[in-house]
LUMDRENKOL-98810 format. One record per residue (C-alpha): residue number from 1; residue in one letter; x, y, z. Coordinates in nm, 4 decimals, decimal comma, always signed. Example, Ala and Ser with C-alpha at 12.3 -4.5 7.8 and 13.67 -1.06 7.14 Angstrom:
! LUMDRENKOL-98810
> 1_A_+1,2300_-0,4500_+0,7800;
> 2_S_+1,3670_-0,1060_+0,7140;
***
This chain:
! LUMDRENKOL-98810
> 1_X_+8,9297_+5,8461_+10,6377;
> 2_X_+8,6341_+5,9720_+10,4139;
> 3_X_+8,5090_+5,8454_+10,1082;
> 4_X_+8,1825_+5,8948_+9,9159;
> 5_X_+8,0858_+5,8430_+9,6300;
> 6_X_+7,8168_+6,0318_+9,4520;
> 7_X_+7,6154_+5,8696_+9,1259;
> 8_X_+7,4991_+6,1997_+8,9589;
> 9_X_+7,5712_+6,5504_+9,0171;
> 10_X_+7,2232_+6,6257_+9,0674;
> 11_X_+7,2036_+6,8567_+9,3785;
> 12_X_+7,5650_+6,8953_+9,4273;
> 13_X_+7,6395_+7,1549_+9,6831;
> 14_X_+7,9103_+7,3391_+9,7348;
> 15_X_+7,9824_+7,2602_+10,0887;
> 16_X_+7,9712_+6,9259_+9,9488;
> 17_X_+8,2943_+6,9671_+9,7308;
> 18_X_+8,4334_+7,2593_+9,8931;
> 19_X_+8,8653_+7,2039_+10,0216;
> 20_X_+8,7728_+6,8580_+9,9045;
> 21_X_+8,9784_+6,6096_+9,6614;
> 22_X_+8,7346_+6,5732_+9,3750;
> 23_X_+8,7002_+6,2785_+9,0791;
> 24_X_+8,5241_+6,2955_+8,7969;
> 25_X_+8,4067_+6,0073_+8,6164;
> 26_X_+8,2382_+6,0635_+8,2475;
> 27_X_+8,3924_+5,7216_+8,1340;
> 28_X_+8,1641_+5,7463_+7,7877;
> 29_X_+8,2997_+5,9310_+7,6832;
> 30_X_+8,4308_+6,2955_+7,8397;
> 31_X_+8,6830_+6,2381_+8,0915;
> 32_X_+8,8037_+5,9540_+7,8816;
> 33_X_+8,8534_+6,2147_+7,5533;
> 34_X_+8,9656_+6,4779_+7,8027;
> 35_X_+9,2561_+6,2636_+7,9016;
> 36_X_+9,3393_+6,1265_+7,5761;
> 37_X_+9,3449_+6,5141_+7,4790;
> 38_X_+9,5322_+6,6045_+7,6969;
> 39_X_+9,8017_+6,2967_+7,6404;
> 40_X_+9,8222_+6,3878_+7,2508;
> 41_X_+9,9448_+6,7192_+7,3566;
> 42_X_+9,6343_+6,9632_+7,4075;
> 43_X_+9,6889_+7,3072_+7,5320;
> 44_X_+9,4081_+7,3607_+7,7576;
> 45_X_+9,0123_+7,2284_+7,7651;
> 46_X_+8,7676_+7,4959_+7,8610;
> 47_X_+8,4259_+7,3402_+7,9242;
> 48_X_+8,1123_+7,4432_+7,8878;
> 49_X_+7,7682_+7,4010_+7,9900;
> 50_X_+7,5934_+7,4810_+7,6300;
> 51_X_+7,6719_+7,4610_+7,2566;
> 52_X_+7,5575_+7,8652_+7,2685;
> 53_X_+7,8410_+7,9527_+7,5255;
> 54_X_+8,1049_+7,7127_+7,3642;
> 55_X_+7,9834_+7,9402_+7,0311;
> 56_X_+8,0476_+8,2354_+7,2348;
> 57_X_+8,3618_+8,1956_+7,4293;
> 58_X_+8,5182_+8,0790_+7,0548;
> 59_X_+8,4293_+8,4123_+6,9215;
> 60_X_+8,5478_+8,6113_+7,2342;
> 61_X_+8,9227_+8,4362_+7,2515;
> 62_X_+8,9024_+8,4522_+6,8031;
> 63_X_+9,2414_+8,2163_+6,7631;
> 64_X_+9,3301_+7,9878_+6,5324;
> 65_X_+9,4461_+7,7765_+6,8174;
> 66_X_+9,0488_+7,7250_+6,9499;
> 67_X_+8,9002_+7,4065_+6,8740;
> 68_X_+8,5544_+7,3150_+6,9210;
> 69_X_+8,4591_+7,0050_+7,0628;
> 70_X_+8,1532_+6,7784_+7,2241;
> 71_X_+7,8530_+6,5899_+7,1363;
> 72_X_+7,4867_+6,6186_+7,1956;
> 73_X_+7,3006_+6,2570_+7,2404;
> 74_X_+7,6219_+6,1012_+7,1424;
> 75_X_+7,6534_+6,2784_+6,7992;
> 76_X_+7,9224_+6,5481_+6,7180;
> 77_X_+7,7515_+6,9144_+6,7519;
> 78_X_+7,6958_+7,0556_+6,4191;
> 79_X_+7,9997_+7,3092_+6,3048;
> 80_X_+8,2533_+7,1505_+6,5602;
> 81_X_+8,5285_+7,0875_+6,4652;
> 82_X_+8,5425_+6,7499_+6,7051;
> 83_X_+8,3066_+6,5114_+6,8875;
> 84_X_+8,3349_+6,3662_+7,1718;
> 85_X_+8,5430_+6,0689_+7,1219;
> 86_X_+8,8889_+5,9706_+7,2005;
> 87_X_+8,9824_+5,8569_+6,8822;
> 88_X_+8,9357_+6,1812_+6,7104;
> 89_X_+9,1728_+6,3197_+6,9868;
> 90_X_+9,5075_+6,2170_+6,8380;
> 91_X_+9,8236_+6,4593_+6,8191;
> 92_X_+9,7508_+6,6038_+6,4675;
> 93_X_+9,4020_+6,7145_+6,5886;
> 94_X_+9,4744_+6,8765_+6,9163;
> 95_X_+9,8523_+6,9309_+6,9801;
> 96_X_+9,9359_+7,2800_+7,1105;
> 97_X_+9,5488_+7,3461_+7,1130;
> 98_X_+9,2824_+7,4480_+7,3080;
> 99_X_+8,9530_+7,3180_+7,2989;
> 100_X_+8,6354_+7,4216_+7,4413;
> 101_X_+8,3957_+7,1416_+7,4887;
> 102_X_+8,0409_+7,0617_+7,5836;
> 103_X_+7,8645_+6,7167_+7,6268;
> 104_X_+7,5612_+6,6218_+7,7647;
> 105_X_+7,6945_+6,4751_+8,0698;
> 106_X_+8,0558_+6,4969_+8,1862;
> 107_X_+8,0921_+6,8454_+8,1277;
> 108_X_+7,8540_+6,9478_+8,3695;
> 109_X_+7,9738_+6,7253_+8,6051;
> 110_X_+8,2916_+6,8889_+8,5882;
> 111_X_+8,1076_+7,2347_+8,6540;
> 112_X_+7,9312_+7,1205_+8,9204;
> 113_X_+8,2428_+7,1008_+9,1250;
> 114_X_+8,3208_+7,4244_+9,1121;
> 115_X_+8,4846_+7,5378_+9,4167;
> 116_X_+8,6704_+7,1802_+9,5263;
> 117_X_+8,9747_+7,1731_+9,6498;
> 118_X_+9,1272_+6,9718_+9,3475;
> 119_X_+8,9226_+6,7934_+9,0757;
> 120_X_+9,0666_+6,5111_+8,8530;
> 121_X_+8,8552_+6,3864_+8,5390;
> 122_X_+8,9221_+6,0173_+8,5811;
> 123_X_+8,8747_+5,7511_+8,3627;
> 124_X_+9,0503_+5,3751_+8,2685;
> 125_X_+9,3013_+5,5534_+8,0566;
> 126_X_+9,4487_+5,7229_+8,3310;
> 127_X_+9,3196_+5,5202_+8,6553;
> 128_X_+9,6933_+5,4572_+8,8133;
> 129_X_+9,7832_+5,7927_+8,8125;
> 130_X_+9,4200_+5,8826_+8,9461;
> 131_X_+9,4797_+5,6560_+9,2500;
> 132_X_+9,7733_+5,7524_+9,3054;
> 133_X_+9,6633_+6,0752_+9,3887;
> 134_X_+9,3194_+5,9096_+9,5083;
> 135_X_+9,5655_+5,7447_+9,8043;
> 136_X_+9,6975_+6,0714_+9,8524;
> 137_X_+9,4080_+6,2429_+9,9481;
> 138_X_+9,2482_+5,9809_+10,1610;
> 139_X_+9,5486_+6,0880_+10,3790;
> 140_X_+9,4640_+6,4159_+10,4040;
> 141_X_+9,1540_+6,5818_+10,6099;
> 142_X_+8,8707_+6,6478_+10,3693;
> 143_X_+8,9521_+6,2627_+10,2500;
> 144_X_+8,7968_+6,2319_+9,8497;
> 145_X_+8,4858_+6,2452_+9,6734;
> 146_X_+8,4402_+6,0976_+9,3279;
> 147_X_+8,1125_+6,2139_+9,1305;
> 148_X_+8,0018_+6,0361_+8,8276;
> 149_X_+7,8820_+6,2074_+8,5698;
> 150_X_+7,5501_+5,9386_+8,5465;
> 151_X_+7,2926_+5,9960_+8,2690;
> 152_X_+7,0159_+6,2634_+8,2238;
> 153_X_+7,0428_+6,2597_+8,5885;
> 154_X_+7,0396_+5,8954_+8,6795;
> 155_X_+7,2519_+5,6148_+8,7639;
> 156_X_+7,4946_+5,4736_+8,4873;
> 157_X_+7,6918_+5,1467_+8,5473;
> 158_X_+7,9704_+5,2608_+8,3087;
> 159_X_+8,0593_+5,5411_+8,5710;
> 160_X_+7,9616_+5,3314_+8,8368;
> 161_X_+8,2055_+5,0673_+8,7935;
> 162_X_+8,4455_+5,3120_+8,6868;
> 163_X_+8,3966_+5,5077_+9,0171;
> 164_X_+8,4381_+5,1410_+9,2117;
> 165_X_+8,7764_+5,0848_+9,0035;
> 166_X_+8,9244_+5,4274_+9,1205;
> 167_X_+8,7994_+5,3414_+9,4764;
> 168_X_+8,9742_+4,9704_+9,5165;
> 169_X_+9,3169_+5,1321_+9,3210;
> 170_X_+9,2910_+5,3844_+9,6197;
> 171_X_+9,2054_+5,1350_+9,8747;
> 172_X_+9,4933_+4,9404_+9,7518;
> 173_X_+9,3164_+4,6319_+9,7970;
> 174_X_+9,2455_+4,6437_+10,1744;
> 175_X_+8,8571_+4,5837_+10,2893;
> 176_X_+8,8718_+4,8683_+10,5132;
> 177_X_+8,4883_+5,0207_+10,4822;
> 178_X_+8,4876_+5,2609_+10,7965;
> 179_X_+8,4597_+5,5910_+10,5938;
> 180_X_+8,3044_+5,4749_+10,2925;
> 181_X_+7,9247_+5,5719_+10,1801;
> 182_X_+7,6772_+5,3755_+10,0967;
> 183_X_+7,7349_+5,4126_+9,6792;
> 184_X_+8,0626_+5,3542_+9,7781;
> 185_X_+8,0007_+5,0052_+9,9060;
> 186_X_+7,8065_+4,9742_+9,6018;
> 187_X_+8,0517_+5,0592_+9,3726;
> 188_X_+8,2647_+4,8215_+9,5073;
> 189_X_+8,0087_+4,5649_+9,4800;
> 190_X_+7,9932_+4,6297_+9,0906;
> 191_X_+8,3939_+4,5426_+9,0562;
> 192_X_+8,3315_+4,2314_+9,2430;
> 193_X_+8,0643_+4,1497_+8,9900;
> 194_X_+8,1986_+4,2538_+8,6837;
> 195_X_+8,5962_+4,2296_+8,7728;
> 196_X_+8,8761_+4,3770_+8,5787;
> 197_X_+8,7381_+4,3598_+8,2589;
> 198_X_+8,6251_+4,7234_+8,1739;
> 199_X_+8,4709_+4,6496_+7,8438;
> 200_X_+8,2257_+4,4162_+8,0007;
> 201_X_+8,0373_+4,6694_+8,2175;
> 202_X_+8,0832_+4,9417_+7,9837;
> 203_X_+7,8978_+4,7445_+7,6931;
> 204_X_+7,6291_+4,6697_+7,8923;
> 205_X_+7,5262_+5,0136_+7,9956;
> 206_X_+7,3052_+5,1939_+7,8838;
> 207_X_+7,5368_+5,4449_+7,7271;
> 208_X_+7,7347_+5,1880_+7,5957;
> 209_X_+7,4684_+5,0012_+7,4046;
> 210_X_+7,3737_+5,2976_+7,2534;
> 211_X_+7,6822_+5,4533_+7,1250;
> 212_X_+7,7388_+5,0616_+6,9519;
> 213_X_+7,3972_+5,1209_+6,7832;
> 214_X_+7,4911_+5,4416_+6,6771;
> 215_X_+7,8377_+5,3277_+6,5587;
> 216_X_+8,0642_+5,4159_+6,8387;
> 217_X_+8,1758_+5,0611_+6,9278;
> 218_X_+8,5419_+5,1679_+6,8671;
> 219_X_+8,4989_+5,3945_+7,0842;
> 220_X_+8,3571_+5,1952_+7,3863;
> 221_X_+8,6548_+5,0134_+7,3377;
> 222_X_+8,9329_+5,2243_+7,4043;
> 223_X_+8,7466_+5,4206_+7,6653;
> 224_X_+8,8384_+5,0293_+7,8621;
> 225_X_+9,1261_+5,0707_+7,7737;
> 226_X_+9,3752_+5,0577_+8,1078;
> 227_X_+9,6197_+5,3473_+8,1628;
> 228_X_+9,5899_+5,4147_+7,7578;
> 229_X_+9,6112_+5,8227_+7,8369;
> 230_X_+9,8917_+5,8299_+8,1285;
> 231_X_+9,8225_+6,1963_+8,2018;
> 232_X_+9,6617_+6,3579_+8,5411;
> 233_X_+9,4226_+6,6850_+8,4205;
> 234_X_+9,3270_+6,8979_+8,6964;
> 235_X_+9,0087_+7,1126_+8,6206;
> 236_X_+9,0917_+7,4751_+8,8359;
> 237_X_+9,0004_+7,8085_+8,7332;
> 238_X_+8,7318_+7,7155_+8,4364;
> 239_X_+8,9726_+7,4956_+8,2593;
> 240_X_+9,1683_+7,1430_+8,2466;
> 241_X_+9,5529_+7,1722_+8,2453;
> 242_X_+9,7823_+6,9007_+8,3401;
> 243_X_+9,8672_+6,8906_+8,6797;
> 244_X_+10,2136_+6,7797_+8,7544;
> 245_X_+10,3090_+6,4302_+8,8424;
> 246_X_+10,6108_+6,2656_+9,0279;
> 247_X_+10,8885_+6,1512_+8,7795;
***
């Protein structure tokens, strides 16, 4: 069995993620507004590295059907049509839709894995189905990886703990921790310190405190919220679709 965990992107390689079962965690807020996008009916998310190419690649495709999305220091980016937040993705907004976002973070986490096997944006809305498929691939060969998305290139306990969630769902419970790297272990660690209450951890980070000060407070509280967005988006060939789940 292998298992790593990886903070940041930062210096992601491709033989790194390459034939592997990828996770991405962006719990404040990307993966979290991807899923609940994607549960209220979205088309398709494209994402993007920078405001300029989301710009772009809305001009190229010219439909009515294109929605801009994403957020820049936590604020929506001027002339989009949505932020970042999963609130703003209900089924009036985005149904039969597809939206092309950027963020600071979590969409460039989700580029940087360019070339996995399979890679699932993860978050507490969706975490059973995640480790569900989590279990799955530790039976397989290449085993998983699950990279947070981390802030400006550092640590970030929100995605920490949210990466240690996805990792004890997948464990199912058992202390096995042959095959498991070092933030691994850690991450673990942080769900034995904070336990099952998301909202706890996710308040106290650093992106959590800040999105409160700037208002967002509903928002930190339903990205803790557990299995809110039952969906499973895969992220292959430059965009998130839903990947198909047993019945």
């Amino acid at each position: 069995m292998k298992l790593d965990v990886l903070f940041t992107p930062a210096g992601l390689t491709l033989a790194e993620v390459q034939g592997r079962t990828v996770f991405v965690i962006d719990i404040l807020r990307a993966t979290t507004s991807i899923c609940a996008a994607m549960s209220s009916g979205a088309k398709a998310i494209i994402p993007v590295a920078s405001t300029e190419e989301a710009l772009r690649l809305a001009q190229t495709i010219g439909s009515a059907e294109v929605l801009l999305a994403g957020e820049r220091n936590c604020v929506r980016i001027d002339g989009f049509q949505l932020g970042n937040s999963p609130l703003e993705m209900t089924e009036a907004a985005v149904r039969g839709k597809t939206l092309i976002i950027s963020t600071t973070n979590g969409t460039k986490a989700l580029l940087a894995c360019h070339g996995a096997g399979a890679v699932y944006p993860a978050c507490a809305g969706n975490l059973s189905l995640a480790a569900e498929k989590a279990r799955e691939a530790l039976e397989g060969e290449g085993g998983m990886l699950v990279v947070c998305a981390g802030r400006g290139g550092a640590f970030a306990l929100d995605d920490a703990y949210g990466a240690g969630r996805l990792v004890s769902a997948a464990l199912g419970g058992t202390r096995v921790r042959r095959g498991l790297n070092d933030a691994a272990l850690a991450s673990l660690d942080l769900v034995r310190r904070y336990g099952e209450h998301w909202e706890r951890p996710l308040r106290r980070s650093r992106a959590g405190r800040e999105l409160v000060r700037l208002g967002f407070a509903d928002d930190v509280k339903a990205s803790a919220w557990l299995d809110a967005y039952p969906v499973l988006p895969i992220f292959s060939e430059r965009r998130v679709t839903l990947a198909a789940v047993p019945v």
